[in-house]
C-alpha positions as a Python dict, from the first residue, in 0.01 Angstrom:
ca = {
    (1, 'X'): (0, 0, 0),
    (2, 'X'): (60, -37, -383),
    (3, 'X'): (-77, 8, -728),
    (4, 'X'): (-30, -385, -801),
    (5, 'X'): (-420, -524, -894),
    (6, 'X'): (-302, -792, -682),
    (7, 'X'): (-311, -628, -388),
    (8, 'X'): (-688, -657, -358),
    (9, 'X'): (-657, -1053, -350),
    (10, 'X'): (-632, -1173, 28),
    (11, 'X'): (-457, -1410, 192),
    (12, 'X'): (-590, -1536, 511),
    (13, 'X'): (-350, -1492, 857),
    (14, 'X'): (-346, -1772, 1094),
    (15, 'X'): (-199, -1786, 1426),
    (16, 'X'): (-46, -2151, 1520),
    (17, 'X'): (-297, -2173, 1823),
    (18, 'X'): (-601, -2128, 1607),
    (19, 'X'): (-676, -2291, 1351),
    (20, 'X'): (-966, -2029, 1211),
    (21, 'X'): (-799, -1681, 1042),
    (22, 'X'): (-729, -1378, 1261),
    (23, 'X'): (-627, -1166, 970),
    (24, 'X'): (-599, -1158, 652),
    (25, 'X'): (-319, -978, 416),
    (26, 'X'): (-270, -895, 94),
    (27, 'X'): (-59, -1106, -226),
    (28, 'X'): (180, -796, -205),
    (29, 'X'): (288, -769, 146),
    (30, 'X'): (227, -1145, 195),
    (31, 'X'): (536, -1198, -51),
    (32, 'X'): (716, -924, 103),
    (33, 'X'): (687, -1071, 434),
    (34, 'X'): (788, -1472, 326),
    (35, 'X'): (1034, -1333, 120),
    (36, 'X'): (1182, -1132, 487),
    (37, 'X'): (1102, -1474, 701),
    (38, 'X'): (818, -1301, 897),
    (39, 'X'): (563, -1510, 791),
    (40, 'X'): (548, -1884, 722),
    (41, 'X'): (383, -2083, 420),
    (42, 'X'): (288, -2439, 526),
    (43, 'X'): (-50, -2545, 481),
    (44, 'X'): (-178, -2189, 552),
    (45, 'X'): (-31, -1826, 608),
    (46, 'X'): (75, -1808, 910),
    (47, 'X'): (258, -1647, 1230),
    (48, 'X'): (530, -1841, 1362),
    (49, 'X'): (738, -1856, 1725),
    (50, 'X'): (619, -1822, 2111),
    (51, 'X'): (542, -1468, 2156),
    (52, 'X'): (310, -1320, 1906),
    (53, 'X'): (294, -945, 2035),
    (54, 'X'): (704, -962, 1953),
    (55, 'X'): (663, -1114, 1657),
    (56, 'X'): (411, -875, 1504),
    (57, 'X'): (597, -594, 1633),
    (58, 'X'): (910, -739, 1426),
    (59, 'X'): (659, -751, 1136),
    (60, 'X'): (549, -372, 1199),
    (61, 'X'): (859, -244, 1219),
    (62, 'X'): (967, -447, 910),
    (63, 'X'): (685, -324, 707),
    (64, 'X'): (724, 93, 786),
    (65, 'X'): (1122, 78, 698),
    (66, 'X'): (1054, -71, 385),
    (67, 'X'): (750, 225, 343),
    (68, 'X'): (412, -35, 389),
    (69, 'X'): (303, 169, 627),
    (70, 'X'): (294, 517, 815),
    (71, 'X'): (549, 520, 1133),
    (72, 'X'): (418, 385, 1467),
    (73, 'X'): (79, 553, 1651),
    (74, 'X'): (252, 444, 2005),
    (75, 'X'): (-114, 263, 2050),
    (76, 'X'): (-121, -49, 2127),
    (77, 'X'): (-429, -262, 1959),
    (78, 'X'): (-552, -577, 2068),
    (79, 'X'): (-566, -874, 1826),
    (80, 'X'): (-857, -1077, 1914),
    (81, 'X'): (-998, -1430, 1767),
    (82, 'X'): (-1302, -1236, 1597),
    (83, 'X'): (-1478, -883, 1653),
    (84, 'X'): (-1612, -983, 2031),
    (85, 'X'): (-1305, -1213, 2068),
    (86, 'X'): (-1028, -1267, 2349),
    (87, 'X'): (-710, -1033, 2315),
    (88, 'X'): (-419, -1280, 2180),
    (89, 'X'): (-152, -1063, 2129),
    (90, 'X'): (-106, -664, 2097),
    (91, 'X'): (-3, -460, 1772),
    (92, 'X'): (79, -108, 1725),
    (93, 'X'): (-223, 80, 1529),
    (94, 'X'): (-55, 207, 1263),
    (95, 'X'): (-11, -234, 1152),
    (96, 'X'): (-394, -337, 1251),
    (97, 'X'): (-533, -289, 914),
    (98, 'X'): (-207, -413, 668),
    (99, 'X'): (-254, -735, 871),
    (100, 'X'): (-634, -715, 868),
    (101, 'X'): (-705, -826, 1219),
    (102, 'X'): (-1045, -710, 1348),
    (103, 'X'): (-1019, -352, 1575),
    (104, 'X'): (-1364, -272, 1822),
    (105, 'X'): (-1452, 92, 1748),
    (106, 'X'): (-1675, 338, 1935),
    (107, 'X'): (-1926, 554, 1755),
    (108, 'X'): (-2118, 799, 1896),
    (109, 'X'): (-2420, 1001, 1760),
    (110, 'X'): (-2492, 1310, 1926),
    (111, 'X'): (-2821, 1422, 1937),
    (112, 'X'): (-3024, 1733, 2026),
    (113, 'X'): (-3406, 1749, 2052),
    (114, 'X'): (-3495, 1420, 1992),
    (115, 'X'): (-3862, 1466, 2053),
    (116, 'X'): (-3896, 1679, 1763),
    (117, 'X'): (-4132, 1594, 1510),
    (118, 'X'): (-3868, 1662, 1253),
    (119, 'X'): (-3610, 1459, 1420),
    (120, 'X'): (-3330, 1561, 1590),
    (121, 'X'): (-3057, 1777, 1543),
    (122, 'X'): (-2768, 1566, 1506),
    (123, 'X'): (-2360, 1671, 1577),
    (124, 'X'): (-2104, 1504, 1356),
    (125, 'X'): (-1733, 1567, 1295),
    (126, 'X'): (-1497, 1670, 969),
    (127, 'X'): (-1175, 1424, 1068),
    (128, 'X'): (-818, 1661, 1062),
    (129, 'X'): (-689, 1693, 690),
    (130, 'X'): (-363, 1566, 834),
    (131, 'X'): (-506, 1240, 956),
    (132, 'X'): (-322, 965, 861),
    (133, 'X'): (-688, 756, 716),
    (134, 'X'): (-966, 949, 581),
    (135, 'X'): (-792, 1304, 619),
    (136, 'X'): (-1038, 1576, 589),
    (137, 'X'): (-1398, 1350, 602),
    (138, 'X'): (-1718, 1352, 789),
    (139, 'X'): (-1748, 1112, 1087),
    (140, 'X'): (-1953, 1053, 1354),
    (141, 'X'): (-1936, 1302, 1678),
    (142, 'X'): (-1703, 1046, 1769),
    (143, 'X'): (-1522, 750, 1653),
    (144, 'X'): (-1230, 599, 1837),
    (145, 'X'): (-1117, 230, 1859),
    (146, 'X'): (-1068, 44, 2163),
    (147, 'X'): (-655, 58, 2271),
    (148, 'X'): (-547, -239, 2419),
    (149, 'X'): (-654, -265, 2831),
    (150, 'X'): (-893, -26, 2781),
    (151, 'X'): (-1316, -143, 2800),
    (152, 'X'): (-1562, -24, 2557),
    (153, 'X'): (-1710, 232, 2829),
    (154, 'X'): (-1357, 369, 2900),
    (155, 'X'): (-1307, 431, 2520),
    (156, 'X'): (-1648, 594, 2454),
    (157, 'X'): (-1541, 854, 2747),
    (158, 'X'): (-1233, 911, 2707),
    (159, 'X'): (-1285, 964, 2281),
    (160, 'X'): (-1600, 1139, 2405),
    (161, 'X'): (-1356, 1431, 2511),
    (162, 'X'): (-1068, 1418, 2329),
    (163, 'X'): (-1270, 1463, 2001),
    (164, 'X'): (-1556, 1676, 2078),
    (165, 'X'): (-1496, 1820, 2472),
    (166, 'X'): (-1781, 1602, 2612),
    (167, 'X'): (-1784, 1614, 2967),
    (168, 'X'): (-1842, 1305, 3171),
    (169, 'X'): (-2129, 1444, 3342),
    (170, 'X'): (-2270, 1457, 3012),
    (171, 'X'): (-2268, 1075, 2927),
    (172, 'X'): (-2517, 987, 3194),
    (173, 'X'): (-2710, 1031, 2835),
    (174, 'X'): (-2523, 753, 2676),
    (175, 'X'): (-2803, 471, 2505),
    (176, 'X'): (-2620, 158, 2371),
    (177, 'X'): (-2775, 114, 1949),
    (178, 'X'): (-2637, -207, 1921),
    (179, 'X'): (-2338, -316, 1714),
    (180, 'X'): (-2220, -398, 1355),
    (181, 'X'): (-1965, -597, 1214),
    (182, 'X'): (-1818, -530, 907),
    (183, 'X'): (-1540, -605, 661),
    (184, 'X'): (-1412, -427, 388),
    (185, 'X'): (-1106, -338, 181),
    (186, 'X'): (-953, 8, 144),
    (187, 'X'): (-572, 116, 6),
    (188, 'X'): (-456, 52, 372),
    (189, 'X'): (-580, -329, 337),
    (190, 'X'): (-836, -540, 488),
    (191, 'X'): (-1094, -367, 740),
    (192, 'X'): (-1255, -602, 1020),
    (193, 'X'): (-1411, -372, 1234),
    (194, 'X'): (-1685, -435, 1503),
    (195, 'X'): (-1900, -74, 1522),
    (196, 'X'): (-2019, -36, 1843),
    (197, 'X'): (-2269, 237, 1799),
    (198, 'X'): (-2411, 496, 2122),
    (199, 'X'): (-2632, 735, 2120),
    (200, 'X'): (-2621, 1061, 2352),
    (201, 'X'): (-2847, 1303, 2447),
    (202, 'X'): (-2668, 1675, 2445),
    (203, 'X'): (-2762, 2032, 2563),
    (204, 'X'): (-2890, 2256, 2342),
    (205, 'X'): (-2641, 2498, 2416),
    (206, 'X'): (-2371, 2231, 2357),
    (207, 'X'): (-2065, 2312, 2160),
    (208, 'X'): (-1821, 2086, 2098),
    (209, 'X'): (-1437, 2100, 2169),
    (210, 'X'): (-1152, 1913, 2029),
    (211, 'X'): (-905, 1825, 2252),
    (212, 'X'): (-626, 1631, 2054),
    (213, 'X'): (-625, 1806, 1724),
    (214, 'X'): (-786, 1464, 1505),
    (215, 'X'): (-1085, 1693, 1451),
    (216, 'X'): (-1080, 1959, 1204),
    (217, 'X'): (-1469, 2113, 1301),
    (218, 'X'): (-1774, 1991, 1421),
    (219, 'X'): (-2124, 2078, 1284),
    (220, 'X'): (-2484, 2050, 1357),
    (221, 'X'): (-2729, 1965, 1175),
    (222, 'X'): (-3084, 1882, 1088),
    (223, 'X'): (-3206, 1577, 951),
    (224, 'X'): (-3309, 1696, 639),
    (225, 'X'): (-2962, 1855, 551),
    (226, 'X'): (-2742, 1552, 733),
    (227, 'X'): (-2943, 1322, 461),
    (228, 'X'): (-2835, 1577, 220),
    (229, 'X'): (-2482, 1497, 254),
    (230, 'X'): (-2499, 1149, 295),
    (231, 'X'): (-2672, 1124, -54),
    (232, 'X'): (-2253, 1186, -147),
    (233, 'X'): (-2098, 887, 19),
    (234, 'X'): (-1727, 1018, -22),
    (235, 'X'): (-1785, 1251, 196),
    (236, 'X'): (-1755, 1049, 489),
    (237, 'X'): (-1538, 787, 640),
    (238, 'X'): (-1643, 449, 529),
    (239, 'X'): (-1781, 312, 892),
    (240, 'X'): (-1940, 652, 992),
    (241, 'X'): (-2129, 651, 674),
    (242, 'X'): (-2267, 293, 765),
    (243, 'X'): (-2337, 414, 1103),
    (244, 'X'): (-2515, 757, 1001),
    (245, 'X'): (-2753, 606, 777),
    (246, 'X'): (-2867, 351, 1019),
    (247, 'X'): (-2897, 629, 1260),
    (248, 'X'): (-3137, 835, 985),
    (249, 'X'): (-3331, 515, 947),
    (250, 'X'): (-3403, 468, 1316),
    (251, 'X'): (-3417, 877, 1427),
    (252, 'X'): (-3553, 1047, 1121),
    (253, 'X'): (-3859, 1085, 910),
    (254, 'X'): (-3922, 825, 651),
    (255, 'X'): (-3973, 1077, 368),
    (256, 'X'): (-3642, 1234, 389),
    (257, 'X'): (-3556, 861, 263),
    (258, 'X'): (-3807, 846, 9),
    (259, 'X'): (-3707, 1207, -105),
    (260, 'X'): (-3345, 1241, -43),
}
């Protein structure tokens, strides 16, 4: 994004049918948008004409010539009217977080020997160092957000093996956690970001397998040394961090807590 201290100052995004915010953008790229005619400054900040999906893809395309952001993912994202709302338009991914709409993501904890006294043994991922967020951090088994069309269920399998080789027979294991929503700011601009968290029961012998080159490695580990690492938050994506530690919470032994 930019250097500019005002670029962690938010405006909210409104589309003309709603009259509660969608998105929310930065001072920076808000001015950089008016300035192009994008964007319209009435009583509120907000997306103008009939077709929204064209309009934001004018916006996106707008925004990577003049170096905002990276160049398109060829994913198309839904923007929704909140984290469990109704798709209103579609965006490419590489423009969901500059224009701070909420995404749905899919997180999923893989887990061996969960009767152990100990707690379990517990897979995660180190993202690709050429990634274009988060290059080169810990994440969750998997972590994938919902494309456009696709359900929550179709996501979780199809992430399931792209990222770590997971065979459909294998989610019959699948256990729904729950979900979180959270928001948050990073350089790339405002997160909104509904974490719907799974857990799944694996093999011993498993081994995971990426298939689409986001994942660097994959690891195993025990409870004891997966609280280890997340005593140094940094380590991890943002959202994977939030999701591990609830997962240690709920799986693991409370004195690993006490006694990180």
């Amino acid at each position: 994004m930019t250097a500019d201290p005002a670029a962690r100052a938010f405006r909210p995004l409104h589309f003309p049918s709603h009259s509660d915010p969608l998105g929310a953008v930065s001072l920076p790229v808000a001015q950089h948008l008016l300035r192009r005619g994008l964007l319209a400054d009435g009583a509120r900040l907000s997306l103008e004409g009939d077709d929204p999906s064209a309009r934001l893809e004018d916006i996106r395309d707008d925004l990577f010539c003049n170096g905002w952001i990276e160049p398109p993912r060829h994913e198309q994202m839904p923007v929704t009217d909140g984290p469990r709302g109704a798709e209103l338009a579609r965006l490419d991914r590489s423009a969901l977080r500059i224009l701070g709409f909420w995404a749905q993501k899919v997180h999923i904890n893989g887990l061996v020997d969960q009767d152990d006294p100990d707690g379990p043994s517990i897979w995660i991922s180190r993202r690709s160092g050429l990634a274009p967020s988060n290059p080169g951090r810990w994440d969750t088994l998997v972590a994938g957000g919902r494309a456009s069309g696709h359900s929550i269920g179709q996501t979780a399998t199809q992430e399931s093996w792209e990222e770590a080789g997971i065979d459909p027979a294998l989610m019959t294991g699948l256990r729904p956690v729950g979900d979180m929503a959270v928001q948050y700011v990073s350089r790339r601009g405002f997160h909104q970001e509904l974490l719907v968290i799974y857990d799944l029961a694996l093999p011993k012998d498993f081994v995971a397998v990426c298939h689409d080159g986001e994942i660097e490695e994959s690891t195993r580990l025990t409870c004891g040394e997966l609280t280890l690492r997340l005593a140094d938050p940094q380590q991890f994506k943002f959202s994977s961090y939030l999701v591990l530690m609830d997962l240690v919470r709920r799986k693991c032994p409370a004195k690993l807590l006490q006694n990180p």
